[in-house]
C-alpha positions in Angstrom: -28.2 5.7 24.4 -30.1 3.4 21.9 -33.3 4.1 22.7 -32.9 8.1 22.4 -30.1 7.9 19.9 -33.0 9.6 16.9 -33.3 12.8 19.5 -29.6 12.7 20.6 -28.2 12.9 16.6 -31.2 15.8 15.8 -30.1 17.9 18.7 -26.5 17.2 18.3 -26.3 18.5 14.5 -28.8 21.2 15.6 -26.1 22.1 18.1 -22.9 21.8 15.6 -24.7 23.6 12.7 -25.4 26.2 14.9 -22.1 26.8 16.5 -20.6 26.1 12.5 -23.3 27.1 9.4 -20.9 26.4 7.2 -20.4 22.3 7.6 -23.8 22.4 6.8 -23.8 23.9 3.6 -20.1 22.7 2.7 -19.2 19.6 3.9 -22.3 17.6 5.2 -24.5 16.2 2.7 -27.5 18.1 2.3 -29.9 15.4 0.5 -29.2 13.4 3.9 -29.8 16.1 6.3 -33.0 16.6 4.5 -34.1 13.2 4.4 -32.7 12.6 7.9 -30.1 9.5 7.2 -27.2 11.9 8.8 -28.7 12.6 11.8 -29.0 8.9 12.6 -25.5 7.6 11.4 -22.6 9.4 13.5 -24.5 9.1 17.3 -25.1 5.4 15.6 -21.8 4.9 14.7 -20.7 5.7 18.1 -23.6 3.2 20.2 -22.3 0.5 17.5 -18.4 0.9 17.6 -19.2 0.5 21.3 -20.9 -2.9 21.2 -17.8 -4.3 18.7 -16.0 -3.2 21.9 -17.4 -5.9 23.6 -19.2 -8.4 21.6 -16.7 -8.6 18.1 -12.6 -10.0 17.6 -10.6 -6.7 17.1 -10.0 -7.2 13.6 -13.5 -6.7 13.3 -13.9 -3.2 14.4 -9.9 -2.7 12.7 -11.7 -3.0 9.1 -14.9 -0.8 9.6 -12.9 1.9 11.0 -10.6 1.5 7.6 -13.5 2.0 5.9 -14.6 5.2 7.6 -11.0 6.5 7.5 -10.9 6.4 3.8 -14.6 8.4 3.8 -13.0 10.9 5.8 -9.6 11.7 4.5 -11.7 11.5 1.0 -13.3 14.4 1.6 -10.2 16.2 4.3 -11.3 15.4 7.5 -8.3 16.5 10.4 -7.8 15.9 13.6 -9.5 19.0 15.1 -12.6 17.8 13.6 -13.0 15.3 16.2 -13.0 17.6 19.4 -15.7 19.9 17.7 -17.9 16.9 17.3 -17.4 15.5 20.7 -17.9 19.0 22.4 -21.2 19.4 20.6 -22.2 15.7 20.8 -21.8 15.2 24.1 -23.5 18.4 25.0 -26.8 16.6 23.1 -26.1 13.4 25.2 -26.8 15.6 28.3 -29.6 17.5 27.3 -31.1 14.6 26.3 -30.6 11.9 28.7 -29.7 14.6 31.9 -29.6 12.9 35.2 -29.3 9.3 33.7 -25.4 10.7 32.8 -24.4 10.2 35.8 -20.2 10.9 35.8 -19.2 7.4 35.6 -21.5 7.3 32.2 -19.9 10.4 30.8 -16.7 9.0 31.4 -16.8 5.8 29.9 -18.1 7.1 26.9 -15.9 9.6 26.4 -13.4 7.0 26.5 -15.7 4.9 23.9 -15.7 8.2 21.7 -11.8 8.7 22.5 -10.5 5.0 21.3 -12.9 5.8 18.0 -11.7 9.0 17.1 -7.8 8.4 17.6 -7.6 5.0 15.6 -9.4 7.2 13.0 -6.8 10.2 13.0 -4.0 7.5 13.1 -5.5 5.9 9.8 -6.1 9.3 8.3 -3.0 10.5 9.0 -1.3 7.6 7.7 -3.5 7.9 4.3 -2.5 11.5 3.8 1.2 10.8 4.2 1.0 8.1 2.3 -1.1 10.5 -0.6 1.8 12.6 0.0 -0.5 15.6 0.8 -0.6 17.7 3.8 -3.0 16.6 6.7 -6.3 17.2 5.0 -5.4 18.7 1.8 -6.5 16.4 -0.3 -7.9 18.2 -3.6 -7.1 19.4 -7.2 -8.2 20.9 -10.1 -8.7 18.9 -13.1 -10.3 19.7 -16.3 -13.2 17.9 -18.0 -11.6 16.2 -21.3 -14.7 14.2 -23.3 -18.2 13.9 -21.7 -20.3 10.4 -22.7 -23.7 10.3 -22.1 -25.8 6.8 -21.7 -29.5 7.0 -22.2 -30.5 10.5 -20.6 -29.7 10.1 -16.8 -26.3 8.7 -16.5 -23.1 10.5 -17.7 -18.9 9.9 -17.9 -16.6 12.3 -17.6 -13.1 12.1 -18.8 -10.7 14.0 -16.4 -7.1 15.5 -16.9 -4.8 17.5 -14.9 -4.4 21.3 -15.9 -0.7 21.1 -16.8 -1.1 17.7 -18.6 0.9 15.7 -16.4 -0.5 12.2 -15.8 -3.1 11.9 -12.4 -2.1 9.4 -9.8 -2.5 5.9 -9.9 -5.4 4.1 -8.1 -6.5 0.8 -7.6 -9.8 -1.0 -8.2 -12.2 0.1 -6.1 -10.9 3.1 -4.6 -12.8 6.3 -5.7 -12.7 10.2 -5.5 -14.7 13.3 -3.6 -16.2 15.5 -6.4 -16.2 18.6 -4.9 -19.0 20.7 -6.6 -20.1 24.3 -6.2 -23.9 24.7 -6.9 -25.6 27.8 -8.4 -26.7 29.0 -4.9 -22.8 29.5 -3.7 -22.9 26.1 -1.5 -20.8 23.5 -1.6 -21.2 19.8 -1.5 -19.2 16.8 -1.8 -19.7 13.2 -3.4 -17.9 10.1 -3.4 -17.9 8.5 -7.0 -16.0 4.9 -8.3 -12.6 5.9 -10.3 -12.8 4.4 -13.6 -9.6 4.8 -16.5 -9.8 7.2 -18.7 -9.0 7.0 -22.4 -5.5 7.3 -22.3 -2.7 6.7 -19.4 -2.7 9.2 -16.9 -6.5 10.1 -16.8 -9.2 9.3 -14.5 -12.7 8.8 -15.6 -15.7 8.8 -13.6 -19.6 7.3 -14.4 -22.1 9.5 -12.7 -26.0 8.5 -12.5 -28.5 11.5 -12.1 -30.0 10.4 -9.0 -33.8 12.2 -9.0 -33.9 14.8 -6.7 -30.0 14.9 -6.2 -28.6 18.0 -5.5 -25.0 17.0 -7.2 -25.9 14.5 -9.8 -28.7 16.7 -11.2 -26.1 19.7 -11.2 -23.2 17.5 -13.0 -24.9 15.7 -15.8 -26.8 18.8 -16.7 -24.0 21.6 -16.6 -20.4 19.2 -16.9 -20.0 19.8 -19.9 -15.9 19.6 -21.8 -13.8 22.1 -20.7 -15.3 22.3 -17.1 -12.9 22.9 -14.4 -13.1 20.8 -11.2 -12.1 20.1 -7.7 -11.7 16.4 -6.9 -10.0 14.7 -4.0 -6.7 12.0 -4.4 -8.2 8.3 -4.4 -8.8 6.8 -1.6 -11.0 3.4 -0.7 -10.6 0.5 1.7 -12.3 -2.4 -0.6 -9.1 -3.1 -3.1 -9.3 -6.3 -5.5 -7.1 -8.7 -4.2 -4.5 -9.8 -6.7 -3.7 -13.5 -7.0 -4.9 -16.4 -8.9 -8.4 -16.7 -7.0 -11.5 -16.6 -9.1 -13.4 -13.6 -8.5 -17.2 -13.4 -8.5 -18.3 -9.7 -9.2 -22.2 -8.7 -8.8 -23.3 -5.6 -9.4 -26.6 -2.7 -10.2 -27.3 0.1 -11.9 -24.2 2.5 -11.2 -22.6 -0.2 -9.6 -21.8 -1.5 -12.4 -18.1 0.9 -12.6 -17.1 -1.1 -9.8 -16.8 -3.9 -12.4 -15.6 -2.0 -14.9 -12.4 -0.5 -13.3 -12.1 -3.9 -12.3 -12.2 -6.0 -15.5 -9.9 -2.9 -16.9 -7.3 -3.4 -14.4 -7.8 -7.2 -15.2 -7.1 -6.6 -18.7 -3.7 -5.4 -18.2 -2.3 -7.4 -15.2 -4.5 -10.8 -14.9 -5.9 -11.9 -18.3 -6.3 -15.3 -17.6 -7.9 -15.0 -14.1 -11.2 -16.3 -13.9 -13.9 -14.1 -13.8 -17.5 -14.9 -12.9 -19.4 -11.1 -13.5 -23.4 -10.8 -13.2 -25.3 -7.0 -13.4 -28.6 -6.3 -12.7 -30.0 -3.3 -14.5 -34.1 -2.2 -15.2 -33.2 -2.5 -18.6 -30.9 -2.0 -21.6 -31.7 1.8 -21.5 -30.6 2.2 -17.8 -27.5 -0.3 -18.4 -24.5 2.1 -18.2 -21.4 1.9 -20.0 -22.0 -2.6 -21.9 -20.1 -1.4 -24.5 -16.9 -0.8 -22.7 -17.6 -3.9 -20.1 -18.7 -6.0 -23.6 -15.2 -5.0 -24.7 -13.3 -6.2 -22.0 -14.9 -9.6 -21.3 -14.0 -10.2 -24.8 -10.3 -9.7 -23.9 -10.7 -12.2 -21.1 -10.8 -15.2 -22.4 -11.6 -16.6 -18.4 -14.6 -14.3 -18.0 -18.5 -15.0 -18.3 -21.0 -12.1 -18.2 -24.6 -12.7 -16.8 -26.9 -9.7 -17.6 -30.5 -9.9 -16.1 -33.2 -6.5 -16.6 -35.9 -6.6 -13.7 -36.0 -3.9 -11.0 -33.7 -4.7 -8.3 -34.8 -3.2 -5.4 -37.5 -5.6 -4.9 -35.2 -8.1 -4.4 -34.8 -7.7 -0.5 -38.4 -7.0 0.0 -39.9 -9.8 -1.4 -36.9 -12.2 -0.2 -35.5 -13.8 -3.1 -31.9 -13.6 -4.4 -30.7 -12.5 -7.6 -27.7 -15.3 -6.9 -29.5 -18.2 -6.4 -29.1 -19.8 -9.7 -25.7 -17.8 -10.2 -22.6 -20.1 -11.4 -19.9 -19.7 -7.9 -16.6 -21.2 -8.5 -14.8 -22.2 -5.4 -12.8 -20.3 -3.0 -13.9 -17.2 -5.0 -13.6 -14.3 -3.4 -16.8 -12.2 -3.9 -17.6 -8.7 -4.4 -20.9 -7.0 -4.8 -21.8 -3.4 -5.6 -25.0 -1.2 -5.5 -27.7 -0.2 -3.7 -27.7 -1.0 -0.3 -30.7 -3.3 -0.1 -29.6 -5.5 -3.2 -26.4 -5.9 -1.8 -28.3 -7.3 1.8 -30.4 -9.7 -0.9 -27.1 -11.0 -2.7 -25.4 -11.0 0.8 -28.5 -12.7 2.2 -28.7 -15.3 -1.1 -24.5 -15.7 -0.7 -24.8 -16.9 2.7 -27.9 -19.4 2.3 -25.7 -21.2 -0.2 -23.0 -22.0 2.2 -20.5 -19.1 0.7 -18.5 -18.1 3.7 -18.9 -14.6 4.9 -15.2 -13.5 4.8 -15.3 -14.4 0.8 -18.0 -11.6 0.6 -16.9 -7.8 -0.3 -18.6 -4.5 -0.6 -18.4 -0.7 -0.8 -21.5 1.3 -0.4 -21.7 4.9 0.3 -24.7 5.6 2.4 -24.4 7.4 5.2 -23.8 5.0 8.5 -23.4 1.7 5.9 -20.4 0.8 7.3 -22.0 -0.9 10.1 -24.9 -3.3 8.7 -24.4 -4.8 5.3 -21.2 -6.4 5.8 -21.8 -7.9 9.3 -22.9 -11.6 9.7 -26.3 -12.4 8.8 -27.9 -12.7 12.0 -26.2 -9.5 13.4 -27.1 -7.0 10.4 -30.6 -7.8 10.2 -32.0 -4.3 11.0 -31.0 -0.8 9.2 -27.5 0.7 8.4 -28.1 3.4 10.4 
């Protein structure tokens, strides 16, 4: 399986989009598709949740399959979905690998793909009854309030609900699908941090026009106040714990809303709790939304803020950690958001200074990232997907 899993995924989604146009232009991300991150995460997703099977403790495999059941009732996956995929993905498995599928190989992996997809319709379902929505129906229409630009790539939208009533409650870290109809009738879906808006009852969410982006390009250049759109109810497995425990949080470039929601929540429930916060940005310009996280450090009289401009990708490549000389109080418990391969440096720095790995948190929203960066050092050593 591993060593034909690129051709499997390729022939599986050529199977799927052909059988069903339609989850190609509406529900699958099409940047992915294009660039070809999708086609290697669900067939990897599979190969991996079959090693944890055997070579991780059950609560190991328990939290990344949270993680992918929030994804998925984000955006109002149901159970059907799951038959559909394994009809056309195991149809790619035998055209692939044909003789070596021998029936006792087809069976025990549809009995892999069976224990995979029904803890993930049991946590789904749970999620939507706990949303109080019908199994899948997870979206609304809001209306765009106030719109807040920073520098010219990154922009905030203040959302409402159309009769005025307050939105749910969410909790730090979770976030919502933006579901987004582009000029050429197509719709696509992104995941995007929940922030507070201005007043109770509002949501508020911090979008970064991501160059070539289908959806980020389309939202900070046509949102404007007054827009109408369709968003999902929060969802998101990475909460802040609550508690007395210091909390370390690192972030870059959009990542940075993480922290924000955060300290905000902070703010009202947990002034005093210590706070260590450090973000990484290329440079004041690109720095999204200091004002606001200037404001609330000065409310919390236990916080420091570390702000360092340098470009942040290169931290992973040229091995070095933007946490080495970073102030850790201990038993913190540590979260870290942004792209992927800073979060694999600060994870990588984290560990090298003796931090233990279950202190260390993170959300990312790559395709297929639930199965590298938070996995021990020596096991995540190759790519997400």
């Amino acid at each position: 399986m591993e060593a034909h899993i690129g051709r499997i995924s390729e022939r599986f989604y050529e199977r799927l989009f052909t059988a069903a146009p339609h989850l190609c232009t509406d529900l699958f991300n099409r940047t992915n598709q294009r660039n070809r991150e999708q086609q290697k995460a669900l067939a990897s997703s599979i190969a991996a949740f079959a090693k944890l099977l055997i070579t991780e403790q059950p609560e190991d495999i328990d939290a990344i399959m949270a993680r992918i059941a929030h994804k998925h009732a984000s955006i109002g996956i149901q159970a059907g979905h799951y038959e559909m995929i394994r009809f056309h993905l195991f149809a790619a498995i035998g055209e692939v690998l044909g003789d070596a599928v021998t029936p006792a190989v087809a069976a025990a992996w549809h009995q892999v793909y069976t224990l995979m997809a029904n803890s993930l319709i049991s946590q789904e379902a749970a999620l939507y009854d706990s949303a109080g929505v019908p199994h899948g129906h997870v979206w609304r229409l809001v209306i765009v309030s106030e719109v807040e630009y920073d520098g010219a790539r990154v922009a905030t939208f203040v959302l409402r609900s159309l009769d005025g009533r307050p939105l749910p409650g969410f909790q730090p870290g979770q976030y919502i699908s933006l579901c987004v109809r582009l000029p050429d009738g197509t719709r696509q879906i992104r995941q995007y941090t929940l922030v507070r808006g201005r007043v109770p009852g509002e949501w508020a969410v911090t979008i970064k026009q991501v160059p070539g982006g289908l959806v980020s390009s389309f939202l900070v250049d046509a949102v404007r106040p007054g827009t109408e759109l369709i968003v999902s109810h929060p969802f998101g497995s990475l909460r802040i714990e609550g508690g007395h425990t210091p909390l370390v949080l690192i972030s870059a470039g959009i990542g940075i809303t993480s922290t924000l929601t955060t300290l905000q929540n902070l703010a009202e429930t947990a002034p005093l709790r210590r706070v260590v916060a450090l973000h990484v940005d290329h440079s004041p310009y690109d720095h999204a939304r200091r004002a606001d996280i200037a404001e609330l450090v000065s409310r919390l009289p236990n916080s420091q803020m570390q702000v360092r401009y340098n470009d942040f990708e290169e931290f992973h490549v040229l091995g070095r950690s933007p946490v080495d000389d970073l102030d850790i109080p201990p038993s913190a418990k540590i979260y870290v958001y942004g792209p992927v391969m800073f979060m694999r440096a600060v994870r990588d720095g984290l560990v090298a200074r003796g931090v233990p790995f279950e202190s260390i948190h993170y959300e990312a929203f790559a395709p297929g990232s639930w199965l590298g960066v938070d996995r021990p050092l020596q096991v995540a050593s190759g790519r997400l997907d």
